[in-house]
N, C-alpha and C positions, 0 to 999 in steps of 0.2 A: 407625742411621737418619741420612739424612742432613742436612746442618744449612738453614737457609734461610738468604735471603738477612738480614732482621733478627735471626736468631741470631749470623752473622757479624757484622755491623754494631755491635753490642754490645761486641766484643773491639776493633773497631779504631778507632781516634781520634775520630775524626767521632764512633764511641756513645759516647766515654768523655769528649768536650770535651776533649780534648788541643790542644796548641798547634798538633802538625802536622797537626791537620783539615784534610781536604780540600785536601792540597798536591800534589794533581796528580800530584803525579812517576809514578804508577803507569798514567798515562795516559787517568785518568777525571775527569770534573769532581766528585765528589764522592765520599768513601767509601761512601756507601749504593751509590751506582751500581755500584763497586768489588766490594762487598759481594754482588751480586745474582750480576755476572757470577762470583766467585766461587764460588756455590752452583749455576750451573749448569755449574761446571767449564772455562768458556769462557777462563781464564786462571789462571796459575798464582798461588801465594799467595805467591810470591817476587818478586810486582809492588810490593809494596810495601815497603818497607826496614823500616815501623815497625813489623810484624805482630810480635807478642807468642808467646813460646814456648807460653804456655797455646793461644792460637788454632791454631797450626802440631801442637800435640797431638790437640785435639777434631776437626782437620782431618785428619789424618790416620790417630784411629780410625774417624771416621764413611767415609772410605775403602773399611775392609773391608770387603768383602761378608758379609753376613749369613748366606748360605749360598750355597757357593762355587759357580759353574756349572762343570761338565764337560760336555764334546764327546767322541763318539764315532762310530763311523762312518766311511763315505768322504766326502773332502772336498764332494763335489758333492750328497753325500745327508745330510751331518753333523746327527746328533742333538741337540739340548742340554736338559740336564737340571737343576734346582738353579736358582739365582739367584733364587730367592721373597724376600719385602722386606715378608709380610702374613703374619698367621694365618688369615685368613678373607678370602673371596673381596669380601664386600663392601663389606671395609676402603678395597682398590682394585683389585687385579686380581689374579687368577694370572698368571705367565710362559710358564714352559714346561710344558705337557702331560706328564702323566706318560706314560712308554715305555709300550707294551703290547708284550709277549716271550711269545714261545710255547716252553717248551723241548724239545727234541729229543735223543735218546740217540746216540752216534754206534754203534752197537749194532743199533738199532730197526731190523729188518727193512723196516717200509715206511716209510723214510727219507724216499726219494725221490721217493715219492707223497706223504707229507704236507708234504714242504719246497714241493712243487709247488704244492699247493694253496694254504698261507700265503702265498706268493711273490704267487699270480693275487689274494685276495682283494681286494676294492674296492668299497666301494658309496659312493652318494651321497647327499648327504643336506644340504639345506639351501644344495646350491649346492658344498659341498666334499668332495672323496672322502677316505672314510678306510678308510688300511690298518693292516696291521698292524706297527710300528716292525722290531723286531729277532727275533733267535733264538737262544736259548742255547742252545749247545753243548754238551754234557755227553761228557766222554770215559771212553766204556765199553768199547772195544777198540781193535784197532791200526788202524781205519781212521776213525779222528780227525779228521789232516790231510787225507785224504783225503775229507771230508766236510765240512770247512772250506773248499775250495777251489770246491764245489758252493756253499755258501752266499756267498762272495763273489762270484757267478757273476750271481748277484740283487742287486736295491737294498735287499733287507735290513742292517739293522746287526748285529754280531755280537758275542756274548756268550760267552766261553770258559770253563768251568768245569773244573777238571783239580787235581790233586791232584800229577799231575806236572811238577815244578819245569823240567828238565833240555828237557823236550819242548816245555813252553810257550815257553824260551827260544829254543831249534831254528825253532821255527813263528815267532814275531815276527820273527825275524831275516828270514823270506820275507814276511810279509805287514801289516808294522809300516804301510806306507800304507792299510790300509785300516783303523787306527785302531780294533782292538777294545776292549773294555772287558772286562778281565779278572780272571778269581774263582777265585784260588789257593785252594783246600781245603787246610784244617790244615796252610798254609805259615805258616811265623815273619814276626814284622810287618818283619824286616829283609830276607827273602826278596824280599816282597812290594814293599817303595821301590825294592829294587834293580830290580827289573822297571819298576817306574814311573818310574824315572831313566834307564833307559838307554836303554828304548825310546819312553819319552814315549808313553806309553798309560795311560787312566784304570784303578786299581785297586779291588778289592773289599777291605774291613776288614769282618772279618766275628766274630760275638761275641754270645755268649749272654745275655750283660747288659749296660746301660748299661754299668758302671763298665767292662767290658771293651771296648768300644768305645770309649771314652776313653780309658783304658790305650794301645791299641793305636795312635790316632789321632794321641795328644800325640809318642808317638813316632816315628811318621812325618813328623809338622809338623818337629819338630827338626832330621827330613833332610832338610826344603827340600823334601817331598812336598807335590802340591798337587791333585793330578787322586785324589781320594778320592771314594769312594759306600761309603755303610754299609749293611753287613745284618746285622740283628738276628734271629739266629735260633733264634727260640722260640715258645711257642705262647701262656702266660699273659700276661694282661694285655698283650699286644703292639699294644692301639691306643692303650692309657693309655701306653706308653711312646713311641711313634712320638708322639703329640702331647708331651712331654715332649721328646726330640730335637727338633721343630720349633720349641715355645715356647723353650728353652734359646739355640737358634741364629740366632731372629725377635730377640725381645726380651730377651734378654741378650746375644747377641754372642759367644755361649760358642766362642770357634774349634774344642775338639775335636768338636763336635756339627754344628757348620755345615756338615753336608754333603747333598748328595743323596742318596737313602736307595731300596736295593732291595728289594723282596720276594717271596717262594716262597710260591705258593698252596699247593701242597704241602708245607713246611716246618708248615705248619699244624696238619694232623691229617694226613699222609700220606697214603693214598689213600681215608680212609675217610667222606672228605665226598661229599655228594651233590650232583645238579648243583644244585639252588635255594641249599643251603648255599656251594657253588664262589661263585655269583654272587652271593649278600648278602656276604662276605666279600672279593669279588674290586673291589666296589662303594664296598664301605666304606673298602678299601683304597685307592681313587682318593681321595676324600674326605679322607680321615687318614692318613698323608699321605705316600703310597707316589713316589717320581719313576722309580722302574722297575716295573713289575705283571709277574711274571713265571706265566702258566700253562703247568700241565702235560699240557694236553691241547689240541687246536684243535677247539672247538664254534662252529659259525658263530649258531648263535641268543644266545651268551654272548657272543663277539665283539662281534655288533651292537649287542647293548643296551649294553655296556661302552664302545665308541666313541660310542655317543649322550649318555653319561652325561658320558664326558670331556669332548665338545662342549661343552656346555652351563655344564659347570663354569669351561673352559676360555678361553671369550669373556670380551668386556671387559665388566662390567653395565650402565658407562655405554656403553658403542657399541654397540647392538643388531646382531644381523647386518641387512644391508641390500639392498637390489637397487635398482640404477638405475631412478632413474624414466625409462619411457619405453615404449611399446606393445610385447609381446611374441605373435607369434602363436604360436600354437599347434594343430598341423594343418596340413592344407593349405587354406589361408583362399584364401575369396576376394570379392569385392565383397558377398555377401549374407551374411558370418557374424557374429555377432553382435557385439557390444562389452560385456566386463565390465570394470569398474574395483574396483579398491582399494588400498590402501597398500602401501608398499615395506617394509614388516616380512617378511625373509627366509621366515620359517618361513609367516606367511599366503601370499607369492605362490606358494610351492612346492607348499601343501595345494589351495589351489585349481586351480590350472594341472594339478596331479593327478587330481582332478575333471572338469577341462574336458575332460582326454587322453581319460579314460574312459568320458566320454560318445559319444566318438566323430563330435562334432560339432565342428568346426574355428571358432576363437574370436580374437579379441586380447582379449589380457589389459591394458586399461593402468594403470601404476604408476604414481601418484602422488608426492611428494616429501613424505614425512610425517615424516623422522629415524628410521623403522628402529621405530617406533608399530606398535600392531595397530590393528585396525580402529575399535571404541569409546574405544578411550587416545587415538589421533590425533583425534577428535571431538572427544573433554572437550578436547586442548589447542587446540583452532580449528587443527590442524593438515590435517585432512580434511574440506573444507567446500566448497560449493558454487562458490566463486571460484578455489581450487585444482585440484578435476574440471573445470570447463572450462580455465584453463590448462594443462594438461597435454594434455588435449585436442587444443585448439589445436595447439600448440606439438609433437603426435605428428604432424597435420596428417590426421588421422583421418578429414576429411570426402573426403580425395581416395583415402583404400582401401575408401570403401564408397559403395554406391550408397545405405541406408537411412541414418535417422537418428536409431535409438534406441541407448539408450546405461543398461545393466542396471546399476546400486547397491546393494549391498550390504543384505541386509534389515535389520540391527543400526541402518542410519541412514537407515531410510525414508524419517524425517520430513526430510530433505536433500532430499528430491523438489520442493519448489517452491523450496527456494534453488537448484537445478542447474538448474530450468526461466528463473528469470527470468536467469543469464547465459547460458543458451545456448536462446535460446527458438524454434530452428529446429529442434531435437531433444526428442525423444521420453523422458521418464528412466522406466523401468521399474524394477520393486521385487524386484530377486531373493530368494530364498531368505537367511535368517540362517545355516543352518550351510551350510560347505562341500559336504558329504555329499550335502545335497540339490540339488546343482547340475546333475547329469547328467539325473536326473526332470524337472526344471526345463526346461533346454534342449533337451529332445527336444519338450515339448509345446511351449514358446515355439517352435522351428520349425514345432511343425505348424500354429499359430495364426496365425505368419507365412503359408504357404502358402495356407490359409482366405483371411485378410485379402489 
């Protein structure tokens, strides 16, 4: 962990009342200040002459990473996996997304059809598309390389699994720029550095037990190996263990354990899980605390809920996803279609705007400035209040895209209907609907009521 700026401050004169307090020389007017730019790295610890061996120690264990980040991939698509600094997400945040890999035989008759499909998948969701990271490779005949060079053809990342030593080397030496990450089968752990050294590509340590993944690991460290990912491959207790790897390497610092860590759906029960089992375990394994998920099959219904899972895990707690406040149409609007309002909480303006699509009635949506709030959390903090919906308003210039002048709020904060009338009291505030869902009912009859009137 790393130290703060009054943890520092403590070792160096100024905390200790020493004579050379605050003697400049380091270019700061006092050691605390010293002390701070310290902790955020912003100068070296060799600013100061009088820094104490103890300090230059605790400085540079809290240095190491906790668990080391690996890159893999091509440089302009590069993956990064590891560099977690929390056990739980709402300590402070996760980093990096765990990989989601689909693995592929180089064998598999319809190769080429399912690489294709992996390759196209993409949906959206919240504003960001998510595909699918990488593809392990699995070499099951002699048309390996030859199926390799298909997959770097695409922006997938690529994952090689081979048992043979001799070919893995042959292949790197062709396509070491595209930076695979590579998973020798029952190679020796000096096989495996040697691969990681020469070609500077990330390696698999792979091992049936803690203790052997340690074994295997300490030994690698010594050769100055550093691009490691562990795979634990067994089926008992394998979440009690994978959280034992993460706590070991979070909050002990244990280097052989501090790594990014793969996993095989398959390696599980082999093929004899079913899909809802594939996906509570494939789920859990996001969760606890997989940084590569490797399946062995591509189900697009298992996909999606799995990238929706990462999402969510994956955001920052404190930074909600967000949308620009600012009018959004939607349809082909035009001076007589209506105005809804509500908060810039990603996921609300995405459900509703989905609604407005499907009603088939062309709408602005406009977004308020609420910090990434839903619709009643922005209320309770006076972040979504009547002097706000007309700023926003205003400021979209709303009275010049529409001939009318009403303007539809959210049913959850009806009672906001005479705060939104007395700042904009040349407009009309109508009380929409509370759930999104009923927004299309909604606005079919509100036109036809318009028409009427």
């Amino acid at each position: 962990m790393a130290l703060t700026g009054l943890q520092i401050f403590k070792y160096l004169p100024g905390g200790k009342k020493e004579k050379e307090a605050n003697c400049k020389k380091c270019g700061f007017p006092t050691c605390m200040a010293f002390a701070m730019k310290l902790a955020k790295k912003e100068v070296p610890f060799d600013k100061c002459e009088y820094i104490s061996d103890e300090l230059k120690g605790l400085l540079e264990e809290a240095s190491v990473p906790q668990q080391q980040a690996v890159k893999f991939g091509k440089a302009d698509k590069e993956i990064t996996i590891g560099n977690e600094t929390v056990m739980f997400r709402h300590d402070k945040t996760f980093v990096n997304s765990t990989c989601i890999a689909i693995k592929l035989e180089s064998s598999d008759p319809d190769f080429d059809k399912k690489l294709a499909k992996i390759a196209a998948y993409s949906v959206e969701r919240v504003g960001e598309h998510l595909k699918i990271d990488a593809v392990v490779l699995t070499d099951t005949d002699n048309t390996f390389k030859e199926k390799i060079s298909k997959i770097t053809s695409t922006d997938l990342a690529l994952i090689l699994e081979s048992s043979n030593v001799e070919a893995i080397e042959e292949i790197l030496a062709d396509i070491k720029a595209t930076k695979p990450l590579v998973f020798l089968k029952d190679a020796k752990t000096e096989q495996i550095v040697e691969i990681e050294n020469k070609f500077k590509v990330p390696v698999v340590i792979s091992g049936t037990s803690i203790e052997e993944i340690v074994e295997k690991s300490s030994k690698a460290l010594e050769s100055k190996a550093e691009n490691l990912v562990i795979n634990l491959n067994k089926q008992k207790d394998l979440i009690q263990d994978l959280t034992y790897i993460r706590r070991s390497a979070i909050e002990n610092k244990f280097r052989p354990l501090g790594f990014p860590v793969i996993t095989f759906v398959d390696q599980i029960a082999s093929n004899t899980l079913n899909p809802m089992e594939r996906i509570i375990w494939a789920s859990t394994l996001i969760c606890k605390y997989s940084n590569i998920l490797v399946l062995d099959n591509f189900d697009e219904a298992l996909i999606y809920a799995l990238l929706t899972l990462r999402q969510n895990i994956y955001t920052d707690p404190q930074k909600p996803l967000q949308m620009e406040p600012k009018v959004y149409p939607i349809g082909d609007v035009d001076k007589n279609s209506p105005i809804l309002v509500t908060t810039n909480f990603a996921l609300t303006y995405f459900v509703v705007a989905a609604e407005i699509e499907s009603s088939g009635i062309p709408a602005y949506l406009l977004i308020t400035p609420s910090d990434g709030m839903s619709v009643l959390t922005a209320w309770a903090a006076s972040k979504f209040t009547g002097e706000t919906i007309a700023k926003a308003l205003k400021e979209a210039k709303l009275e010049e895209l529409v001939d009318h002048r009403s303007i539809l709020i959210p049913g959850y904060v009806g009672n906001l209907k005479e705060e939104v009338e007395e700042e904009l009291p040349d407009w009309d505030i109508v009380i929409a609907p509370n759930e999104a869902v009923e927004i299309p009912d909604f606005l079919r009859n509100y036109k036809t009521l318009q028409k009427i009137g």
